[in-house]
C-alpha positions, 0 to 999 in steps of 0.5 A: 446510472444503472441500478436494479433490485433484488429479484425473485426466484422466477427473474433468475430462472435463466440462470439455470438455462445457461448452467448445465447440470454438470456446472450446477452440480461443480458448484455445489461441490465448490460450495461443500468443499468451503465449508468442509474447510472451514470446519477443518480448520475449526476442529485444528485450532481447537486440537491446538494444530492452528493458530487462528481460524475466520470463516467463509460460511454463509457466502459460498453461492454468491462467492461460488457464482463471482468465480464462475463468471470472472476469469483467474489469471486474466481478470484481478481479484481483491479479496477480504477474509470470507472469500474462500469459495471464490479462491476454490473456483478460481484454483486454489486448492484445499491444500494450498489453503491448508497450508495457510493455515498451518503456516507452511512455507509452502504457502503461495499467499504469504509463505506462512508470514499472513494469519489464515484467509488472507488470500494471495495467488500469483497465478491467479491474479488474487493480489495479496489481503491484508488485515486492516479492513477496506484498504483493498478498495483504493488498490483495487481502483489503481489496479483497474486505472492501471487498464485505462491508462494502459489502453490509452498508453497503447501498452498490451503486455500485462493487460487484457483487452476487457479485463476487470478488476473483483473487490469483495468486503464485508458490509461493515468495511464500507463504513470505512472512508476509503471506500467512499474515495474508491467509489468516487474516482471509480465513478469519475474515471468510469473503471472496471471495478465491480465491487461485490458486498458480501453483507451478513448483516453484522461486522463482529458484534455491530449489526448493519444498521449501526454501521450504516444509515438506513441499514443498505449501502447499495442504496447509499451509494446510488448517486454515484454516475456510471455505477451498475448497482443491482441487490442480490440474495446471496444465498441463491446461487441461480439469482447471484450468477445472473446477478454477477454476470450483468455486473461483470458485463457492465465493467467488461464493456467498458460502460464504468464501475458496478457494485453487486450487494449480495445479502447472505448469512454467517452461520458462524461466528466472527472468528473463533475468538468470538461468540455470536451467541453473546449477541444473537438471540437463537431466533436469528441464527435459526433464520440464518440456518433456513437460508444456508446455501450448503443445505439448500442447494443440494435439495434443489438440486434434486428436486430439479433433477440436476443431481440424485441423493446418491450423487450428493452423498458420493459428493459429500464422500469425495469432499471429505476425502479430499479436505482429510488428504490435504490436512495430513499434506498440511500438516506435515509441512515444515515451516519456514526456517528463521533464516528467512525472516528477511527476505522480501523486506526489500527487493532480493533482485535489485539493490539501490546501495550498489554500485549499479546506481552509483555514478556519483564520481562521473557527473556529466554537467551542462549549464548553469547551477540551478536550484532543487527545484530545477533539478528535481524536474529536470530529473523526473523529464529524463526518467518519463523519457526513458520509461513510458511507465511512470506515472506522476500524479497528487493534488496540483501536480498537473499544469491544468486539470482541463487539458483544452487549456494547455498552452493558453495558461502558464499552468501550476505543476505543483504547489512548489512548481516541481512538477511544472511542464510535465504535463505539458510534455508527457501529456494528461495520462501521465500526468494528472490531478487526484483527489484532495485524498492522500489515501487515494493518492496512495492507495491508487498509487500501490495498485498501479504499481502492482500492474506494473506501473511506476507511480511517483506521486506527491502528498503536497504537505508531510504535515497531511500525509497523516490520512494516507498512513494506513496505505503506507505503513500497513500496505506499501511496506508491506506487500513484498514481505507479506506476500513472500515476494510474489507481489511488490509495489514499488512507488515513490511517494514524494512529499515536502517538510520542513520548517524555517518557512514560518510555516507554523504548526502544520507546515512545518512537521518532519517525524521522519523517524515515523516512517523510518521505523517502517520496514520494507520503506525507503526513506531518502532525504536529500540537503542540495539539488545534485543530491536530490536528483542523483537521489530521486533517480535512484529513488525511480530506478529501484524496486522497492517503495521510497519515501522522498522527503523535499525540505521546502526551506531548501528548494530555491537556496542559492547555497545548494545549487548545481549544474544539471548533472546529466540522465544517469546520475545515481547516488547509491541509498546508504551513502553519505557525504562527508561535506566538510573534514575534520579533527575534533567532532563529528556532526551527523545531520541531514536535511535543512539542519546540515547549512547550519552545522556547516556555518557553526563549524566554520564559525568556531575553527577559529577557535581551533575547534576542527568540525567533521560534517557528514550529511546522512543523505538517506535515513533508510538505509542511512551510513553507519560505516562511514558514521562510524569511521568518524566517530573512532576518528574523532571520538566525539559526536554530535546528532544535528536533526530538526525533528523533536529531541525526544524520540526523533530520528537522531535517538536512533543513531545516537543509540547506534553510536553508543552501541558500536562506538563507546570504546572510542568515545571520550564524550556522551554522544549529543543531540542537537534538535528542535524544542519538544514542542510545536512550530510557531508562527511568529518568527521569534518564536520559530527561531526558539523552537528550531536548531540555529546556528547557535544552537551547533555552535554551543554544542561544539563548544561543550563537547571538546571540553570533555 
């Protein structure tokens, strides 16, 4: 492990024998011109002209010094909301920042969708920021895993031979857990990410050492292995290039990950909705005022020589010049009309509910009907051969973990065995255990497919997706919308649910209307092994990011199999399968829950009660013509789900029915679903608490008394 401390002024002084006079002084007007920025937007959001304001002060040298040494448009940037002096260095100009700002629908981070400071640029590779702090940093890991796998891939296009990938946070995020997972897998896999730690001393109100055990994280973090980690005093813009140009170097060479810790000041308050002055006596901050790098460099500057007071004063005049011209641009942008409010939830190039992936009706079937588990394996097998892309990965996935092993063992591939073999055919770069971490399966996971991988990864349990819900909901969905399509990651994230395994309270969950109610998710939810591979490869083949639900009751029923259908079976989302027609009810389920609808009806036709079963197959989108189409046909319906009654996915399309149904309904749309409660273990005890046959039954019975 490399690691350094923080030096003195006389250590940095080959900074200024490879800086010219003229890079210094570049530097210093990058400097200037961020906080002539940031006092902009503060004079706008109190004339009311903006909405919100967070700034960049304190941290322009070490930012300024970060951009100087990385590359914009080869290297990747993951930034956090103090960044803006790098965003400048890197291209992004005053105006594109105002735009932001103003929420112009010229905005290149987000198209007036994001809060100022959130940074985005396409072309210079600055992946889109979002809000929740420290999700960057498992992104970040992914996307420069995507520079590892892609060398070992021998794929060149999208990728530089020495790229790295820069990850900036306050010195409050690296509480957060996420940053330790990113630590250690960027450690274990030796990746080129350099973390730069941008520590003011004070996440909003909390100083450093509340936040952190002996108040210094770079001293925390130093038994990681492989890691470059050097301090820094981050107002010294000399002493931050040497110290971010041997941190960049480390990565470059491949020799593994680094972290800069860059000790700066925030001459400011948090944000403009906070007050520093409520918990920062005036000694501190006129301590802060003596290290401001924007009224310092520019006196060392001078007494160098690299710069006169003249050339300083027409400086200053010029920045002013410039912020004043891109605030009247800004201004006067319009913002985006409300006819765009749904573009980028999903891909506007690629739709999974059109024909294209619909070639149910021309199924190519060879041998004999084998289970969901066969076929979901069978259907990940084609879609690796086809695409050198895709990428399989989560806790126990692979056949083994010590590839010398391979062959000598029958191999795991996954708790369920959905998994099994592909290692041994695609090999550990394809194929490969994570962390016991579902953020980081995730979050990895979104940063790869950022770079342009495909990532189908396994969360072994939906009962423990619960640690990886930032990166889906607040991430996942939202890069595409966010970043007004200029950044999409779409992965598949398989997971199984489900009771009936007596399984009990935490294996048998299923809150589908959880993720449902995520915008920008695909939720598929398949009952039989045709429809689970038709699915997951539409599932792979789409562009946007799907939850795949697996129900572990159904993965070896003997009810649901079929024949291997063939590599370009597609069943569409949004399209459901009317499984049995009838006259008198409609039934709308998914899932486990859908054999049992089906033995009830045919339990009851006897009884001269004619049941209509329609599996929904995907959740979102889910069917409504075809729903709909039933219920102004048989004029009574039934909602079989085995989630919760309460506030389960069925409320949903209950509520829907009633909504664009009730002029044909002769009855109250009904719901059949678990007990509001918890899954038991003991048998008799899950039999109460989930939908039986029975439970169908009865509700046939009452419904056509109406």
């Amino acid at each position: 492990m490399a690691t350094r401390t923080l030096p003195d002024r006389k250590s940095a002084a080959g900074s200024a024998a490879k800086l010219s006079s003229e890079q210094l002084v570049a530097a210093y007007r990058t400097m200037l011109l961020s906080r002539r920025i940031d006092d902009k937007e503060v004079q706008l959001k109190r004339q009311n002209k903006i909405f919100f304001q967070i700034s960049g002060a304190g941290h322009e040298a070490i930012l300024t010094a970060a951009g100087m040494i990385l590359k914009p448009a080869y290297d990747w940037f993951y930034t956090y909301y103090r960044d803006r002096a790098l965003c400048l260095e890197l291209g992004v100009t005053p105006a594109e920042m105002l735009y932001e700002a103003v929420g112009a629908a010229v905005d290149p981070a987000s198209g007036g969708r994001q809060m100022p400071s959130h940074w985005g640029h396409k072309a210079y590779n600055i992946v889109s920021a979002s809000s929740p702090t420290g999700t960057q940093f498992l992104q970040s890991v992914g996307s420069a895993e995507a520079s590892l796998r892609a060398q070992l891939l021998g794929i060149s296009e999208g990728f530089q031979k020495d790229e790295v990938v820069l990850v900036t946070t306050g010195e409050g995020t690296t509480s957060e857990g996420e940053f330790w997972e990113s630590l250690n897998t960027a450690s274990n896999l030796k990746l080129p990410v350099v973390y730069l730690v941008e520590d003011n001393g004070y996440a909003i109100s909390v100083p450093v050492e509340v936040n952190t055990a002996g108040g210094s994280v770079s001293r925390l973090v130093r038994s990681f292995p492989n890691f470059f980690i050097e301090e820094v005093d981050g107002c010294d813009l000399l002493a931050s290039y040497d110290t971010m140009a041997r941190a960049v170097d480390y990565a470059r060479q491949r020799k593994g990950p680094a972290l800069v810790h860059a000790k700066v000041i925030r001459p400011y308050s948090h944000s403009l909705s906070d007050d520093e002055t409520m918990y920062r006596p005036p000694s501190e901050r006129e301590a802060d005022a003596a290290r401001d790098p924007v009224t310092q460099f520019p006196k060392w500057l001078v007494s160098e020589g690299h710069s006169t007071e003249a050339e300083i004063k027409r400086i200053q005049e010029e920045v002013d010049e410039i912020v004043l011209a891109a605030t009247d641009d800004a201004l006067a942008q319009p913002q985006p009309g409300p006819e765009t409010i749904y573009y980028g939830v999903y891909s506007p190039d690629v739709d999974p509910t059109s024909e294209q992936f619909d070639t149910e009706d021309d199924p190519q079937f060879s041998g004999e009907p084998t289970t969901m588990v066969d076929l979901l394996n069978a259907c990940m097998k084609d879609e690796m051969r086809r695409d050198q892309k895709i990428l399989v990965f989560g806790q126990d996935v692979a056949d083994v973990s010590r590839e010398e092993h391979l062959g000598k063992v029958k191999g795991k591939g996954g708790v369920f065995k959905v998994t099994w073999g592909l290692q041994k055919e695609f090999g550990g770069t394809r194929v490969y255990n994570s962390p016991l971490a579902e953020a980081n399966i995730v979050g990895r996971a979104i940063g790869l497919a950022v770079r342009g991988f495909k990532p189908v990864v396994e969360v072994q349990f939906f009962d423990y997706i619960w640690p990886a819900y930032m990166q889906l909901r607040d991430e996942l969905a939202t890069m595409r919308w966010r970043s007004n399509n200029a950044f999409s990651a779409p992965v598949v994230v398989r997971t199984t649910y489900g009771g009936y395994i007596r399984g009990a309270i935490y294996h048998s969950q299923t809150g589908a209307s959880i993720f449902t109610h995520c915008p920008g998710l695909r939720v598929v939810c398949p009952a039989t092994a045709l429809d689970a591979n038709g699915l997951l490869r539409t599932a792979i083949r789409c562009d946007d990011p799907v939850l795949f639900l697996e129900h572990k009751h159904l993965y070896r029923q003997t009810y649901n199999k079929s024949a291997y259908p063939g590599p370009n079976f597609m069943i569409p989302f949004g399209k459901a399968r009317v499984v049995r027609e009838g006259t008198d009810v409609t039934v709308v389920t998914y899932g486990a829950t859908l054999q049992r609808a089906l033995t009830a009806a045919s339990a009851v036709a006897d009884a001269g009660i004619s049941v209509e079963v329609i599996d929904l197959r995907t959740l979102s989108p889910w069917d409504r013509e075809t729903v709909f189409e039933s219920v102004k046909k048989n004029s009574r319906v039934i909602v079989g789900y085995e989630d919760s009654l309460s506030w389960g996915y069925g409320a949903e399309i209950a509520a829907a029915i009633a909504d664009e149904c009730f002029a044909w309904l002769d009855a109250p749309v009904k719901r059949v679903a678990s007990a509001d409660t918890f899954v038991g273990y003991a048998p008799q005890l899950e039999d109460a608490i989930l939908p039986q046959v029975e439970d169908f039954k009865r509700a046939y019975e009452e419904i056509v008394k109406f």
